[in-house]
C-alpha positions in Angstrom: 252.4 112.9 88.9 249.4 110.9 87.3 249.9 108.4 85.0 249.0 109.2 81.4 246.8 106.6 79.4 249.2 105.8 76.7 246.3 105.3 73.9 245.0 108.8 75.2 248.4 110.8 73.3 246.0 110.5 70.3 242.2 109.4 70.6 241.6 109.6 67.0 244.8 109.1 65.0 244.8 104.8 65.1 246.4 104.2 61.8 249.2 104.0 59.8 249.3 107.5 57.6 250.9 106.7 53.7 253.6 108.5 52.5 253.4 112.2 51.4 255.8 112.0 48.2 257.7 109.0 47.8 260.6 109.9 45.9 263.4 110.4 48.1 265.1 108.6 50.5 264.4 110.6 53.1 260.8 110.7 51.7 260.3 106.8 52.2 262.9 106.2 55.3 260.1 109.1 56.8 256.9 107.1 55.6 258.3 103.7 56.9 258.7 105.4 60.9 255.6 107.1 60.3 253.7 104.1 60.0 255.6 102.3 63.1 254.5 105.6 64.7 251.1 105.1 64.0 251.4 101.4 64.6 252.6 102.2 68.1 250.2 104.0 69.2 247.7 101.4 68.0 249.4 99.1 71.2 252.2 97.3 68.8 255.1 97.0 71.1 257.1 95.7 68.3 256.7 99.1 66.3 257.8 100.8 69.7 261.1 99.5 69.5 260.8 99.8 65.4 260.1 103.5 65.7 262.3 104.8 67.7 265.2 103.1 65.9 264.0 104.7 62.9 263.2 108.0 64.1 266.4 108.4 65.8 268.4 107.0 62.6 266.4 110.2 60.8 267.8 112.4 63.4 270.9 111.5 62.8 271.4 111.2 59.0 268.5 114.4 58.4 269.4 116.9 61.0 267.6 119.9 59.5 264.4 118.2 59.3 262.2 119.5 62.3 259.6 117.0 61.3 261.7 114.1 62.1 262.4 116.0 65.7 258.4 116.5 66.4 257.9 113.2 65.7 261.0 112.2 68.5 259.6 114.4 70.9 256.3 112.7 70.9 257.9 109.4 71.2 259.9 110.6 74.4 256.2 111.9 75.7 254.2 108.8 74.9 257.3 106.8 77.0 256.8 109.2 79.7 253.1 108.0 79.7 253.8 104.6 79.9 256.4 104.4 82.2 256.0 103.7 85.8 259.4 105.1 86.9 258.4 108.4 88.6 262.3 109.7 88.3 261.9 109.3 84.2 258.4 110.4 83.9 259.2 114.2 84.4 262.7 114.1 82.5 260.7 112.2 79.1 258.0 114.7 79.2 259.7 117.8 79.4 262.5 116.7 77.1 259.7 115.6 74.7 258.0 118.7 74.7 261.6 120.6 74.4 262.1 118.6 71.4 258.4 119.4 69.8 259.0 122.9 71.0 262.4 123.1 69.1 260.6 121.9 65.8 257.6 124.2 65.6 259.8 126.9 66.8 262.1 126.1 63.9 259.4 125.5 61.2 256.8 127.2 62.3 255.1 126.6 58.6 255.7 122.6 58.8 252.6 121.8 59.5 253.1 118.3 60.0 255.0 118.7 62.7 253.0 121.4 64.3 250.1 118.8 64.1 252.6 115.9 66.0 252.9 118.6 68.9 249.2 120.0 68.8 247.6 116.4 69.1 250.5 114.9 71.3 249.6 117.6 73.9 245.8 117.9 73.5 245.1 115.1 75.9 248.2 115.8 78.5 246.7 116.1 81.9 246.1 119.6 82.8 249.5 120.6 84.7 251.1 120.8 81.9 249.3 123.8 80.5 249.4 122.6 77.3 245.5 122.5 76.2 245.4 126.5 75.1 248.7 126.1 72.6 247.1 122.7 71.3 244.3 124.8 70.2 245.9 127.3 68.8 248.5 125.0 66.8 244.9 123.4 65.4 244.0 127.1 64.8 246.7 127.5 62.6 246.4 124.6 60.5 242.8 124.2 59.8 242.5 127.0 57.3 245.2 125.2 55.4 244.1 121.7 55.9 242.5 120.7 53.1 244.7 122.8 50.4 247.5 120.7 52.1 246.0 117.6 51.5 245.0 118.7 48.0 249.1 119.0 47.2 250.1 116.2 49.0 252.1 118.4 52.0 250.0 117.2 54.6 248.7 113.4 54.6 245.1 113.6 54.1 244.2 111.6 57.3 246.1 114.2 59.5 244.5 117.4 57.8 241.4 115.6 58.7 242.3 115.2 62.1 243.3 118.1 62.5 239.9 119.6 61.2 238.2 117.7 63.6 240.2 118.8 66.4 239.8 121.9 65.3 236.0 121.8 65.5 236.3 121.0 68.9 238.2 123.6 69.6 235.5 125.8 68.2 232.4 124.2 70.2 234.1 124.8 73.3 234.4 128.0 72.5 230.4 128.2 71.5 231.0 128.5 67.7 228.9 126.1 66.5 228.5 127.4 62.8 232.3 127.6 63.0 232.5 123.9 64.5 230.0 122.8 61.5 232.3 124.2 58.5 235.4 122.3 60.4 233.8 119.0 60.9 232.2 119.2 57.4 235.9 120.3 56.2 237.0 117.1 57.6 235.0 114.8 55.7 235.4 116.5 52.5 238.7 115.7 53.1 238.8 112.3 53.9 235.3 110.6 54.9 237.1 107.7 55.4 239.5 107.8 58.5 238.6 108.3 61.9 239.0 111.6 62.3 236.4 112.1 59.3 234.3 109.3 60.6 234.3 111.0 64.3 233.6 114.5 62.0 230.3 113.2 60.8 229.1 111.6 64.2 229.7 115.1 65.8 227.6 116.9 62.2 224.4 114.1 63.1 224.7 114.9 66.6 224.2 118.8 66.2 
């Protein structure tokens, strides 16, 4: 099995995304392993270690919350990337996709945790099949991107991203009006993170 490129589980996503309400415990405990998510996939070993103590503290104390369990499963993925032990490889990915699975399936309107799954998988190698239900995950968030990120559901720099995935999606499928109106989408939403940066290098480039 190749070796996935750690940084490649996201190639947009490299920072640390603020908290979507900040009331509750749950609410900060949430925004705190978000950010050593983020932080981890930036190359900080130290958030590593940080996350996935504070991920699986989440699992255990907030069960019912399938966002916490997306956000587990793509840990277990981006360990399978980065290990070199060809016996754990297969057993992280598939339990990490199990686990994303298992959230989506579960809250199929969290869109926070359908966007953990759609951009964990977009970049998986292609024996994993996993490009086609990527897309379609981005297909059902985009049209409620930037209403999310108007409430505060959805941190802003994820609907962004997941606009500008979503515009992808649509130029390889030869819609480039549809592309424009995504990538455009995306920097109304927030001009300022790399997914809406990215969105306006792809709008010159047209």
């Amino acid at each position: 099995m190749n070796k996935p490129k750690p940084w490649a589980v996201f190639s947009l996503i490299f920072f640390a995304v603020s908290a979507v309400h900040a009331g509750t415990d749950f609410d900060q405990r949430l925004a705190e392993a978000r950010s050593q998510y983020f932080a981890n996939l930036q190359g900080n070993h130290d958030a590593d270690d940080k996350a996935r103590t504070s991920f699986a503290a989440l699992e255990r104390d907030y069960p019912d919350q399938p966002v916490v369990e997306a956000y587990s499963g793509s840990l277990e993925l981006l360990q399978a990337a980065r290990t070199w032990a060809i016996w754990d490889k297969r057993r992280l990915a598939n339990g990490g996709l199990e686990k994303m699975d298992q959230a989506v399936n579960r809250a199929p309107a969290d869109l926070e945790a359908r966007f953990i799954r759609a951009a964990s998988c977009w970049h998986l190698p292609f024996f994993y099949k996993r490009k086609e239900q990527a897309a379609n995950d981005f297909t059902v968030i985009a049209p409620q991107a930037e209403a999310a990120a108007a409430k505060g559901t959805l941190p802003a720099q994820l609907a962004a991203a997941a606009l500008d995935y979503y515009g992808q999606v649509l130029t390889d499928r030869s819609d480039s009006n549809g592309a424009k109106q995504a990538f455009e989408a995306a920097v109304r939403v927030d001009s300022s993170s790399p997914a809406g940066r990215d969105a306006q290098k792809r709008l010159r480039t047209e």
